[in-house]
N, C-alpha and C positions, 0 to 999 in steps of 0.2 A: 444589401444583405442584412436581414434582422440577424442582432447577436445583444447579450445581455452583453452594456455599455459601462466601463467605469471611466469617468471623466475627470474624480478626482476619488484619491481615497476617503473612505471614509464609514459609516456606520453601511453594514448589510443589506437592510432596507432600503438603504438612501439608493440604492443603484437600481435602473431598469432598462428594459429591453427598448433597442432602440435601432438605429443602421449606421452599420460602417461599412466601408467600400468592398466590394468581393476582391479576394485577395487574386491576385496574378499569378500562376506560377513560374516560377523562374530555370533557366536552363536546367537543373540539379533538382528541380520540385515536382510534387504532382499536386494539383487541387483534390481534394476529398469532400466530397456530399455527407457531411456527417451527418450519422444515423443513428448513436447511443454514447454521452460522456456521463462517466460518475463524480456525484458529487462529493470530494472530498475535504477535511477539516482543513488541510492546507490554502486551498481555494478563498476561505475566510481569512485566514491571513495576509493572502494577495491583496483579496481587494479591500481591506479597511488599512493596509499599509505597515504592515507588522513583519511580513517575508523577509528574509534577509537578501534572495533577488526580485525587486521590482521592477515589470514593464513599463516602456512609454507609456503615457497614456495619450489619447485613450487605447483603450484596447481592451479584448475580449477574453477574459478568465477563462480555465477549464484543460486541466491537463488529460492526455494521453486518450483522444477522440476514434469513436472505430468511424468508418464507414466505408464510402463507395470510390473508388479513382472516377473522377469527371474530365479530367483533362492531365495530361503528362507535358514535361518541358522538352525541350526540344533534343536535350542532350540525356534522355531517360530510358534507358534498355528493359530493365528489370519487371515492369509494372506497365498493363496498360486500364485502356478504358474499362471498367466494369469490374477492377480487382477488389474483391473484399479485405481491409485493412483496417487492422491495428496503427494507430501512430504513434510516436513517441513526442508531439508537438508538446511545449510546455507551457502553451497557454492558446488562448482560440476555438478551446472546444466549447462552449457554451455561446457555438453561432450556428449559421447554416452551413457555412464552409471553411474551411484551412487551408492552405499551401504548407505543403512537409516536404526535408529535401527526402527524394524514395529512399534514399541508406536508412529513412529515420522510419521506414514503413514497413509493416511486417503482414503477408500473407493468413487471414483465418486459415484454420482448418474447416472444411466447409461445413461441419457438425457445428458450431461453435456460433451459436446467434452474435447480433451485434451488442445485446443487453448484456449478454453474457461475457464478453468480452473487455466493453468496458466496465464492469460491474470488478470484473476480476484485475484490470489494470489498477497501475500503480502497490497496491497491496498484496499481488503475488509476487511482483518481481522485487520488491521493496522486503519481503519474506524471505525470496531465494538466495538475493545478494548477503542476506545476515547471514543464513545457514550456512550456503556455500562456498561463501568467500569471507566473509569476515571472521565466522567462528570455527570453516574448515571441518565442517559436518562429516561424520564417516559411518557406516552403517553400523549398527549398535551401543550409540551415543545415547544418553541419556539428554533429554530437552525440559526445559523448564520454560513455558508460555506465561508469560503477564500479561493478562487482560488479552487473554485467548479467546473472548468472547466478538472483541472489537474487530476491525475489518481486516487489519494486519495482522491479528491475532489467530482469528479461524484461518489464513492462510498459511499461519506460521504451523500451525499445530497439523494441518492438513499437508503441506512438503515436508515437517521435519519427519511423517512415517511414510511418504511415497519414497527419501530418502534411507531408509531404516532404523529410523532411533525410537527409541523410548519415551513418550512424552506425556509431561505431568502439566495439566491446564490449570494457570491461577485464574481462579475467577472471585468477583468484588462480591457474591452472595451465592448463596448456595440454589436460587432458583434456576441461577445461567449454567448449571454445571451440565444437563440435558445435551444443551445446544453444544459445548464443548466436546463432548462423550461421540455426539451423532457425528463432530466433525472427524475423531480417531482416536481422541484422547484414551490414552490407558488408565488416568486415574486423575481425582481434581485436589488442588491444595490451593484451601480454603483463605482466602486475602485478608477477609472481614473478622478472622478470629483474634481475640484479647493477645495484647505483646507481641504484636507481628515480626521483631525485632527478633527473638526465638521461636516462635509457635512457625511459623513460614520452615526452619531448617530441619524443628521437628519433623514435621507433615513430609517433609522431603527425606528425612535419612527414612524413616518409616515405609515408606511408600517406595524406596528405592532402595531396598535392600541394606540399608544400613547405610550409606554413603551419600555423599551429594551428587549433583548433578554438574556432566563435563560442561553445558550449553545451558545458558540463560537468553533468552529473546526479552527483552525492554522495550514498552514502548509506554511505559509511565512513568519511568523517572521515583521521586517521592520517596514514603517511606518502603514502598516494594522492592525498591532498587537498594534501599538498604540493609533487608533484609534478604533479598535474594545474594547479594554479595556474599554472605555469610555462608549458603547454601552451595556451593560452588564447590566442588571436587577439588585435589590436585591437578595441577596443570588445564582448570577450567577455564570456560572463557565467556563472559558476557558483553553481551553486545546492545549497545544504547540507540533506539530507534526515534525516543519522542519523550514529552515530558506530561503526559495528558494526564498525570495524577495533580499537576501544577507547581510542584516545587522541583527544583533543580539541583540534583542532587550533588556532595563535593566526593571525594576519595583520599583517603590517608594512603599515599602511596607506598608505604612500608608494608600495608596489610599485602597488597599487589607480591611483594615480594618474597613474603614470609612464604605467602599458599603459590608462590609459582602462578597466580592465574593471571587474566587480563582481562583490560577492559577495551572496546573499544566504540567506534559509531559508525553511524552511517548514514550519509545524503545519498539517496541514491539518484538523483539526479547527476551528482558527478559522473558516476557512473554511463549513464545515457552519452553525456559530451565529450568521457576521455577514454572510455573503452567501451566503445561499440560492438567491438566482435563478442566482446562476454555477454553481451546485454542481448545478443542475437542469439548465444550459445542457451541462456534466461530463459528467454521468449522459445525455442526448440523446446523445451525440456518442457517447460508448462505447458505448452500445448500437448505435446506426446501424454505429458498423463492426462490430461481433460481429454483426449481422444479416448485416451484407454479405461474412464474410467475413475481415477483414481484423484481426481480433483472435483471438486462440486459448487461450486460459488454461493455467495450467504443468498436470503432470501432476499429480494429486489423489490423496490417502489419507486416505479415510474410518475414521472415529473413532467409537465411540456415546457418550453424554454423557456416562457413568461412567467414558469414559476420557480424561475433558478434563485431570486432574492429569497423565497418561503423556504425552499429546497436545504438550502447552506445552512440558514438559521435554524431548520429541524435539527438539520445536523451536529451544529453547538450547542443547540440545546437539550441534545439525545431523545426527541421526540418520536422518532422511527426507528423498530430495529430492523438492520440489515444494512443493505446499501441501497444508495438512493442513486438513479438512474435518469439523466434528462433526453430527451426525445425532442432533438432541434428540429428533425424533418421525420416527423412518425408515418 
């Protein structure tokens, strides 16, 4: 089976396409003919050795692969041959095939290409679990998007109004504010502006009636998490997704106390492993609005699999916008 091979960690480039054994599936599994994985920045931290879980090696990178059911196990009701599937594997997608146990595979909506699919994995459900479980989203919340532009970010801004809130898009320049607005956004606050420290709380009581915002989305970390903090309503709550501004941000926990707010995070890969049924309750609801409409995925650039090493590295180097899409078996 061609699959893009890491045999040792180590620099992005260093890695290429090569064969590992087709996977088996086992009593609880089905094989999947994958047909569309995205490439995501985490994917870079797999394979140069920086994740904080790393596979055996070797083995084949590329989380949450859609495609085709080829083969089911023996002990598999759910799913047969020819089902169109989302998976939730967490690493494998950047081969020709997978083995997933079926609990881990979810039905397309037959509307729902397989580009589409994976293009929107990982970053809508990584979006949903902050909304709706961590920050406990309720319809006429105010949202505050950081780096609303980025992939987690257009999804972020794109649930928190299928959900009903209010949402203000930070964006790092005022060229991106377009692409925030197209995705729902109600109104943009400005990243790039002099003493983000205040000018960010400004922008927000202004823009939101005088007050702060119940829901902060993070996934920069930095000085925005610094000043977002600030920006934060009574009994607000923000939610830590990533640190892509590069520094890592601390908290004076008194402040937590004085405004009643919180902080909190999210892997959501926990999520996948310790509660499946919410993570299938996820995957319902994201579908239902892509059915209906009301979700739309960033714009997409298709990759073939031997160009998964160029792919990643576009990607840390923000060389493409949107999301990047590999095509193992086009």
């Amino acid at each position: 089976m061609r699959a893009a091979v890491v045999k040792e960690f180590g620099p992005i480039l260093s890695h290429t396409v090569g064969d590992l054994p087709t996977p088996q599936p086992g009593p609880s599994e089905v094989l999947v003919t994958i047909k569309a994985t995205a490439v995501n920045y985490v994917d870079s931290l797999v394979v140069t050795g920086k994740y904080q879980f790393l596979p055996e090696r070797p083995f084949a990178p590329g989380k949450l692969p859609a495609g085709i059911v080829s083969a089911v196990g023996s002990g598999v009701t759910t799913l047969k041959v020819g089902d169109r599937v989302l998976t939730l594997a967490e690493q494998g997608g950047y081969a020709e095939q997978v083995a997933v146990d079926a609990k881990q595979c979810f039905k397309l909506p037959d509307a729902m290409s397989f580009v589409d699919a994976a293009s929107m994995a990982l970053v809508y459900d990584t979006s949903w679990f902050a909304l709706r479980e961590r920050a406990r989203i309720q319809a006429g919340d105010s949202v505050l998007v950081l780096g609303s532009t980025g992939g987690v970010g257009l999804a972020a801004v794109q649930l928190a109004k299928a959900m009903g809130a209010k949402v203000l898009a930070g964006v790092s320049n005022a060229s991106k504010a377009p692409l925030a607005l197209e995705a729902g956004a109600d109104d943009i606050i400005d990243l790039s502006q002099d003493n983000l420290r205040d000018s960010l709380r400004e922008q927000v009581f202004a823009k939101n009636g005088g007050k702060g915002v119940d829901i902060v989305i993070d996934p920069l970390g930095g000085d925005p998490f610094d000043a977002a903090l600030r920006a934060l309503a009574w009994r607000g709550r923000l939610v830590v997704i990533g640190f892509a501004a590069g520094r890592i941000p601390t908290v004076k926990v008194n402040y937590l106390l004085v405004k009643n707010i919180e902080v909190s995070g999210l892997q959501v890969s926990d999520y996948r492993k310790r509660m499946p049924e919410l993570m299938a309750q996820c995957l319902k609801e994201i579908f239902a609005w892509y059915e209906a409409g009301k979700l739309k995925p960033a714009a997409t650039v298709t990759y073939p699999l031997d160009a998964f090493a160029k792919a990643l590295q576009d990607i840390v180097d923000r060389r493409v916008s949107g999301r990047i899409v590999l095509l193992p078996n086009p």
